[in-house]
C-alpha positions as CSV (number, residue, x, y, z in Angstrom):
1,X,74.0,34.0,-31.7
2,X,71.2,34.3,-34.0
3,X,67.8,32.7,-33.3
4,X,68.6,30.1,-36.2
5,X,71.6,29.6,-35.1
6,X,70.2,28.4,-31.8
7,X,67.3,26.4,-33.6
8,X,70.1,24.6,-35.6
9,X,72.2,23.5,-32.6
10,X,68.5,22.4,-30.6
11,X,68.1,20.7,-34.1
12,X,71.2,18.9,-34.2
13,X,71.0,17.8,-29.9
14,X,67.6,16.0,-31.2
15,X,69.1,14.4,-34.7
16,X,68.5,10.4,-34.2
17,X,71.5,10.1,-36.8
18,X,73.5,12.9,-35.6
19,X,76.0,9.8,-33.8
20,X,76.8,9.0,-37.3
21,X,78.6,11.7,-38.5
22,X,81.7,10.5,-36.5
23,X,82.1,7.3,-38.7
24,X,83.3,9.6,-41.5
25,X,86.7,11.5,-42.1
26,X,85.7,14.9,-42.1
27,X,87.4,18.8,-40.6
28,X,85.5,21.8,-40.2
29,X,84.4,22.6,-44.1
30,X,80.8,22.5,-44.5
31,X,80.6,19.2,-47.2
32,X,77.4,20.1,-49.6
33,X,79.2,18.0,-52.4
34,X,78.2,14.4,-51.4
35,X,76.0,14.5,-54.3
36,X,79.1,14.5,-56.7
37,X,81.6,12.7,-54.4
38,X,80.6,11.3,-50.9
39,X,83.1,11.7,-47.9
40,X,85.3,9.1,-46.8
41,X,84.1,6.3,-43.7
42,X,86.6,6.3,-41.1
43,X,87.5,2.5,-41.2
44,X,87.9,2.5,-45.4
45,X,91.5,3.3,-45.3
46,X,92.6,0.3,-43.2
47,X,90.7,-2.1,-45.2
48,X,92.0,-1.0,-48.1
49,X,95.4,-1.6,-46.7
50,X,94.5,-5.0,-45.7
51,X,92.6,-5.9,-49.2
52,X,96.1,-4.5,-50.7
53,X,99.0,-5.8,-48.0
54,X,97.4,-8.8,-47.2
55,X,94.6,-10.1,-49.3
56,X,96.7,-9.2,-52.5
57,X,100.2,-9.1,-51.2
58,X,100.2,-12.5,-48.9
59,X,97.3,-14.4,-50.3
60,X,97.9,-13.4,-54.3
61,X,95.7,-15.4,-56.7
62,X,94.4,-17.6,-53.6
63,X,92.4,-14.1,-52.6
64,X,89.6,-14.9,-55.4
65,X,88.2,-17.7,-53.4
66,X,90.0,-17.5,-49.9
67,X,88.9,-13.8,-49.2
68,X,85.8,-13.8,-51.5
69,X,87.1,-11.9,-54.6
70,X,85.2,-13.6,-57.2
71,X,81.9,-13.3,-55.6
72,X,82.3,-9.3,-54.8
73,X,79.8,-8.1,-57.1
74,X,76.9,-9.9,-56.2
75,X,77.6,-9.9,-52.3
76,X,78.1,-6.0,-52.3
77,X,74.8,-6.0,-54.8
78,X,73.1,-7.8,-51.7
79,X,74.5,-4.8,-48.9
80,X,72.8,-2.4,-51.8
81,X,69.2,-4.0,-52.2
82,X,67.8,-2.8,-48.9
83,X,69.0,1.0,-49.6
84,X,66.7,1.0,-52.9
85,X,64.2,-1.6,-51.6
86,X,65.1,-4.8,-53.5
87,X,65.5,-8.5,-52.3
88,X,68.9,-10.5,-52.5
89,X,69.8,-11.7,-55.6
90,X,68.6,-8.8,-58.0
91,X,71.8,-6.6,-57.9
92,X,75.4,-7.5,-59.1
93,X,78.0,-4.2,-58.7
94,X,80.3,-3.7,-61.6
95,X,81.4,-1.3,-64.3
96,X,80.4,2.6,-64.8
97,X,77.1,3.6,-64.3
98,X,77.5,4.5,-68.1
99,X,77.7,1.3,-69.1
100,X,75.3,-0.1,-66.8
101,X,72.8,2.4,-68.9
102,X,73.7,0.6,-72.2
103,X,73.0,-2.9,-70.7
104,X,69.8,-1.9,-69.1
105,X,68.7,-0.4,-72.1
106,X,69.7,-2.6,-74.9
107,X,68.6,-5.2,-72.6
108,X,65.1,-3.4,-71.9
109,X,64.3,-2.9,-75.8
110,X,65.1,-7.1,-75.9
111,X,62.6,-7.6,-73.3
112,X,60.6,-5.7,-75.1
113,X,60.4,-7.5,-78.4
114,X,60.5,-6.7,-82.2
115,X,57.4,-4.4,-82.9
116,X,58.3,-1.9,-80.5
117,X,60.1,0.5,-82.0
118,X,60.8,4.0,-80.1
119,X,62.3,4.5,-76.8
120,X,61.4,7.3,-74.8
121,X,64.3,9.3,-72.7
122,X,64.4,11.5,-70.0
123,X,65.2,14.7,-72.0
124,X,66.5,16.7,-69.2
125,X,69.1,13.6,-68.6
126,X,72.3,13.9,-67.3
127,X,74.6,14.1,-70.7
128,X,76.1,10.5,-70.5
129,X,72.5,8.8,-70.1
130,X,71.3,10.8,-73.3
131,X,74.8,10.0,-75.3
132,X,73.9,6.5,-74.5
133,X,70.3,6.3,-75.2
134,X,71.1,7.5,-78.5
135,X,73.6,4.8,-79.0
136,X,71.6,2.2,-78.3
137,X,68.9,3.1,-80.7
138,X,70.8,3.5,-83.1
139,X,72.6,-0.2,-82.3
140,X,68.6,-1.4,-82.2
141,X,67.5,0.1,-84.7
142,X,65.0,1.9,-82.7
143,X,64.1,5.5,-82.7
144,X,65.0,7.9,-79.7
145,X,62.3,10.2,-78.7
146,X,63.6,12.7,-76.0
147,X,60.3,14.1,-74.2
148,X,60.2,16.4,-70.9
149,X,59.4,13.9,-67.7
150,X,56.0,15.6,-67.7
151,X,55.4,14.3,-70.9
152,X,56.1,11.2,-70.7
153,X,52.3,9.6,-69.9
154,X,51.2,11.2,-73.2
155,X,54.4,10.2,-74.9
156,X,53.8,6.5,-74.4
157,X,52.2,4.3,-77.2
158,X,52.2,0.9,-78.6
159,X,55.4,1.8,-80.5
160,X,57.4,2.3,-76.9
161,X,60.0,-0.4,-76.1
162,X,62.0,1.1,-73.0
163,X,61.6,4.4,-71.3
164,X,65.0,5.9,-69.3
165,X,64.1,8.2,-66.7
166,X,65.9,9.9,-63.5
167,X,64.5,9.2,-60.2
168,X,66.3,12.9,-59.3
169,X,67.1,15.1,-61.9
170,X,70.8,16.2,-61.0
171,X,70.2,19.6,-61.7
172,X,67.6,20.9,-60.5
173,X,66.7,18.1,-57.3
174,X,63.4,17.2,-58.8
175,X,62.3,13.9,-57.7
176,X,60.1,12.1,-60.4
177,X,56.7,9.7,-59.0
178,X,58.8,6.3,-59.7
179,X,55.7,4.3,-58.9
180,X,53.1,6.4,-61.1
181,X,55.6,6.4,-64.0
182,X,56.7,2.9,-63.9
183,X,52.6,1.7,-63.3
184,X,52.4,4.0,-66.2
185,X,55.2,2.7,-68.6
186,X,53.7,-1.4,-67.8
187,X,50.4,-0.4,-68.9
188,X,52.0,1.0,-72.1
189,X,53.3,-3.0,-72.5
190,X,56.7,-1.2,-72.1
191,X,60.1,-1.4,-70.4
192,X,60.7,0.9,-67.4
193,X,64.6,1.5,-66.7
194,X,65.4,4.1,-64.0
195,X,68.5,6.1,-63.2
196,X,69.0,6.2,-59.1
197,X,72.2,7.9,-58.8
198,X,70.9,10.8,-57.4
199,X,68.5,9.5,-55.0
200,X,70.2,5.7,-53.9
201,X,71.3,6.2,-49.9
202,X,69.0,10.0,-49.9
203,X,65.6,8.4,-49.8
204,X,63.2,5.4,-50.3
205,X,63.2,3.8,-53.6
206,X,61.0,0.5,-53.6
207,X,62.2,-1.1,-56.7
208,X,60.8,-4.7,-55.9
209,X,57.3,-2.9,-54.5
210,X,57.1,-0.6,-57.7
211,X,57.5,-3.1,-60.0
212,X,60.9,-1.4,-61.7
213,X,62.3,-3.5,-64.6
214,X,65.5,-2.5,-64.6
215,X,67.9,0.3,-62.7
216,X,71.2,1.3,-62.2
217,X,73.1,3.9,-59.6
218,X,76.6,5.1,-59.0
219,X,78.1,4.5,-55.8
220,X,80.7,7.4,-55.2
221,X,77.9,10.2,-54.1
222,X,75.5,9.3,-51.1
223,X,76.7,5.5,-51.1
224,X,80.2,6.9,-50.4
225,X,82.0,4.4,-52.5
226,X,84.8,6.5,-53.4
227,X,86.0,8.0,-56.4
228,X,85.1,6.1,-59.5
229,X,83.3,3.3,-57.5
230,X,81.9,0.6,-59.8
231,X,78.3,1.2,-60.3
232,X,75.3,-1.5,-60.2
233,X,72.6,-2.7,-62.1
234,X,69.4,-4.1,-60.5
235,X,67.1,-6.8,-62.6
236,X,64.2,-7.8,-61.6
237,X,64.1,-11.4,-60.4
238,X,61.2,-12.4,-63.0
239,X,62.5,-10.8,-65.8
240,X,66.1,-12.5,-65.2
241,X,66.1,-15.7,-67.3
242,X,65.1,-13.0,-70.4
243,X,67.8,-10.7,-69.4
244,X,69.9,-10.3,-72.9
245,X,73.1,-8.4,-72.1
246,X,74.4,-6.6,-75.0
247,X,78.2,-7.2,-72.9
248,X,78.1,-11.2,-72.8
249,X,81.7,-10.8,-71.1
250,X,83.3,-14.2,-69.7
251,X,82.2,-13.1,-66.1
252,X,78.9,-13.5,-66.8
253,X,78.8,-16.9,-68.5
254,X,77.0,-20.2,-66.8
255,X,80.6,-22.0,-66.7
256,X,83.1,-18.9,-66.7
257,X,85.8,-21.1,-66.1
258,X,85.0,-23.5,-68.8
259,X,86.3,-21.3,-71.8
260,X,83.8,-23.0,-74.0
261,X,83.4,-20.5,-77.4
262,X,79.9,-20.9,-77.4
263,X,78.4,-18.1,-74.6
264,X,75.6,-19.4,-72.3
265,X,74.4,-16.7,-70.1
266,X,74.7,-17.4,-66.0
267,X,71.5,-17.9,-64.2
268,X,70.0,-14.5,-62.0
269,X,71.4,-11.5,-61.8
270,X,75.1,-12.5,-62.3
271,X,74.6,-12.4,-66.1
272,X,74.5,-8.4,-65.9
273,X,78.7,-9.3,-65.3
274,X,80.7,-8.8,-67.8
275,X,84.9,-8.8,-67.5
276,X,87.2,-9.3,-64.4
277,X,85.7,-7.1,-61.3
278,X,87.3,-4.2,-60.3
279,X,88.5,-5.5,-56.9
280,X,90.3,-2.8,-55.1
281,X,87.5,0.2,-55.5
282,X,84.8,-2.5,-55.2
283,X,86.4,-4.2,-51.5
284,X,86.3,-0.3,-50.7
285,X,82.5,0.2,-51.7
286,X,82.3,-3.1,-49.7
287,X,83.4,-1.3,-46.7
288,X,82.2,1.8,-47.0
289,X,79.1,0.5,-47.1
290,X,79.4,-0.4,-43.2
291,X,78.4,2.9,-42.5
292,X,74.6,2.0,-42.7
293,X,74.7,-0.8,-40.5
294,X,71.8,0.0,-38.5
295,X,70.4,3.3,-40.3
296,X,66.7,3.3,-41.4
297,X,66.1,5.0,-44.9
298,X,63.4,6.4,-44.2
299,X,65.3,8.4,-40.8
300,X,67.6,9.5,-43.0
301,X,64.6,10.7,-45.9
302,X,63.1,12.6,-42.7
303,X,66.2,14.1,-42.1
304,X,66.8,15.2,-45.2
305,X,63.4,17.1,-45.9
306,X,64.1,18.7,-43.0
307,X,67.8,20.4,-43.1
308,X,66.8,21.3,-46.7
309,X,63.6,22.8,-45.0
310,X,65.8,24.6,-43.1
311,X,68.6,25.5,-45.5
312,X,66.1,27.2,-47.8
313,X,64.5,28.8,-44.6
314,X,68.0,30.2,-43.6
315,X,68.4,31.5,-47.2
316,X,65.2,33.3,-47.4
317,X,66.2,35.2,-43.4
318,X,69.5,35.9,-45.0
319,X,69.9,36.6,-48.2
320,X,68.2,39.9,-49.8
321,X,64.8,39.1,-52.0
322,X,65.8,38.2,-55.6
323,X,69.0,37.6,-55.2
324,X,69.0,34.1,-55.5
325,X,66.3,31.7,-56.8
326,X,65.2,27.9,-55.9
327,X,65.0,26.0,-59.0
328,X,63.6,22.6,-56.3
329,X,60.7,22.2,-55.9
330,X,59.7,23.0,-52.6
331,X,56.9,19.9,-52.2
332,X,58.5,17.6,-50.8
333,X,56.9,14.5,-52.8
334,X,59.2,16.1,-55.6
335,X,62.4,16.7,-53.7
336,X,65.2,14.8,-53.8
337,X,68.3,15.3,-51.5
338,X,69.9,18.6,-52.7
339,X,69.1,22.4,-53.3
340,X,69.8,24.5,-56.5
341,X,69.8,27.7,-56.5
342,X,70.0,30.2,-59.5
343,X,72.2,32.7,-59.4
344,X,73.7,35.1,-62.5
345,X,77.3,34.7,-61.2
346,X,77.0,31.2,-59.6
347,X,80.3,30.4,-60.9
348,X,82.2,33.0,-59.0
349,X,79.6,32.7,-56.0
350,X,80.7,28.9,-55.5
351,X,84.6,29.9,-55.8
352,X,84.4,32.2,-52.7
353,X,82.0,30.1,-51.0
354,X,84.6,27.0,-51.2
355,X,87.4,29.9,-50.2
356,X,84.8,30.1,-47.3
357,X,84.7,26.4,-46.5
358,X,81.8,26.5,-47.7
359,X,81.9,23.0,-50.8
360,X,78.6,22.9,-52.8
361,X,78.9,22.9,-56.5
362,X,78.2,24.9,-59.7
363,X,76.2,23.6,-62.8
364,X,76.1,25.9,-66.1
365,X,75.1,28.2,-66.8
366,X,73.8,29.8,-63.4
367,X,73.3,27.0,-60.8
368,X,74.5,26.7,-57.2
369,X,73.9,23.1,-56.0
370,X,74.0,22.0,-52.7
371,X,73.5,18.3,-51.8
372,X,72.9,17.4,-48.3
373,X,73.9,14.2,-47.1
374,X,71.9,13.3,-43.9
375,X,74.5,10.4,-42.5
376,X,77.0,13.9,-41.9
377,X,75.4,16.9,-42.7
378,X,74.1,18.5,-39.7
379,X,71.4,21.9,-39.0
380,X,74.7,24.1,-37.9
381,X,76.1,22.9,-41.2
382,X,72.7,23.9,-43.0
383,X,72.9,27.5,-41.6
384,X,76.6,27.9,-42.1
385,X,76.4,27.8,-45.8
386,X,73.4,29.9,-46.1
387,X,75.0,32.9,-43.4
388,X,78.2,32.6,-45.7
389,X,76.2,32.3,-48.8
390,X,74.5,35.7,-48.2
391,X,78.1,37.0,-46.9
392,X,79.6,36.0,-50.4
393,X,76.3,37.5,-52.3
């Protein structure tokens, strides 16, 4: 046994989280793809069945106030505020994170007022958040300015209404300075609206104590929501009653029930709803959500730091100089939860890596990426995948 693997099993005897793992479905693949799709909780399955056999089967339309239906999204946004450091009553879960964007950020360049008119987006973005930025601008009648997440303090003027950034860019891992930027953004007299998906359940957040406007997230990757989970959209509590959603569905209306033609927008959070919940993925988000019953953030940050410390320490014992290339950063104030690695055949590397057991993921053109997800990703796991990455290399 080599010396790291020996570290890695001392590593994982002293893990305050290692207990954890056990509360997921897992076999003996090495899972570095919980950045994409999050493994499934051990106790989902049954209450699936039970939201499905009983809940639905027995209790029918009765389910929406007997077994709490109709009040889903803003009691599963209340399990989510702690993970990104927001009170109760700021978060309602619902729709794709894709639409989500467009209601934070129509609703951002509202809040912003008429004689701003530019809005600022990350312009490394994942695809959907730049498709939609340039939707909405074009629905404002604002112009969209793409600029590079360094550039964004120079970028800003009196003409910025809303600015759309990535807490972790999902390529490369870089964490972005929320709380510089957003201080940054205010002082500018604009809108701050940030994109958690990648960093939600991997690390701190502090909406409330930054002063974020708006945010949204996806729930299927380190919230382990399942596939296609609904997403969420955090408000902030004084900026609520000025909340304009661009989707004024029924849900979200002061007197749903009351059909009236005329739309009156619900009080708090709850007017980010628009149409009928999703209630079978979102009772499964509910309970997959279980898991961090009792798990700091900030053990699972630590942990994280450290088996991607040690991942890219394994890589650089194993594999031979040049071969591959870290594209994170390697401070870990601008890390988030993953490691990409550049490689010239990274497509064919991550095929015989996942023949291997071995599941990370490849990004084009020439990215390995692989996403460690404390809560049951371990050091053994860690030095697994970088033994068999320089195997497969």
């Amino acid at each position: 046994m080599s010396e790291l693997s020996l570290r890695a099993e001392k590593l994982d005897a002293a893990d305050e989280l290692a207990a954890v793992r056990s509360r997921f479905v897992l076999d003996d693949v090495v899972y570095l793809d919980g950045n994409s799709l999050g493994a499934l909780p051990a106790h989902v399955p049954g209450r699936v069945e039970d939201v499905v056999r009983r809940q639905w089967g027995e209790l029918r339309i009765r389910s929406w106030d007997e077994s709490g239906w109709w009040t889903a999204p803003e009691r599963i946004g209340d399990r989510i505020a702690p993970l990104v450091g927001a009170a109760a009553g700021q978060i309602v879960v619902g729709d794709s994170t894709s639409v989500n964007v467009f209601k934070a950020l129509v609703g951002a360049v509202r809040l912003a007022g008429e004689g701003r008119t530019e809005i600022l987006v990350d312009a490394t973005t994942f695809p959907t958040d730049g498709y939609i930025a340039e939707s909405a601008a074009r629905l404002t009648g604002r112009t969209l300015r793409p600029v590079a997440p360094a550039d964004v303090r120079t970028a800003l003027s009196d003409r910025t209404a809303a600015v759309l950034l990535n807490h972790v860019d999902y390529r490369t891992g870089r964490l972005l300075d929320l709380p510089s930027l957003t201080a940054a953004v205010h002082a500018a007299g604009a809108v701050a609206v940030w994109d958690l998906c990648h960093s939600a359940g991997a690390l701190p957040v502090g909406l409330d104590e930054h002063g974020v406007d708006l945010a949204v997230g996806c729930t299927y990757k380190y919230l382990n929501g399942g596939p296609g989970a609904p997403a969420y959209l955090y408000v902030r509590r004084d900026l609520q009653d000025r909340f304009d959603s661009p989707l004024p569905g029924w849900n979200s209306h002061a007197a749903p029930f009351g059909m009236r033609a005329a739309y009156e927008p619900a009080a708090g959070a709850v007017r980010g709803r628009v149409g009928t919940p999703d209630i079978l993925s979102m009772l499964a988000l509910e309970a997959a959500l279980e898991v961090w019953d009792e798990v700091p953030v900030a053990a699972v940050r630590a942990k994280s730091l450290a088996l991607t410390d040690f991942f890219l320490e394994c890589v650089e014992a194993y594999l031979p100089a040049g071969r591959v290339t870290c594209v994170t950063p390697l401070a870990h104030e601008e890390r988030g939860s993953q490691i990409a690695l550049r490689c010239p055949d990274a497509g064919d590397v991550m095929k015989r890596l996942i023949e291997r057991g071995v599941v990370g993921d490849f990004r084009h053109p020439d990215v390995l990426r692989f996403g460690f997800t404390p809560l049951y990703v371990g050091f053994a796991d860690a030095e697994r995948a970088a033994r068999v990455l320089a195997e497969v290399v």
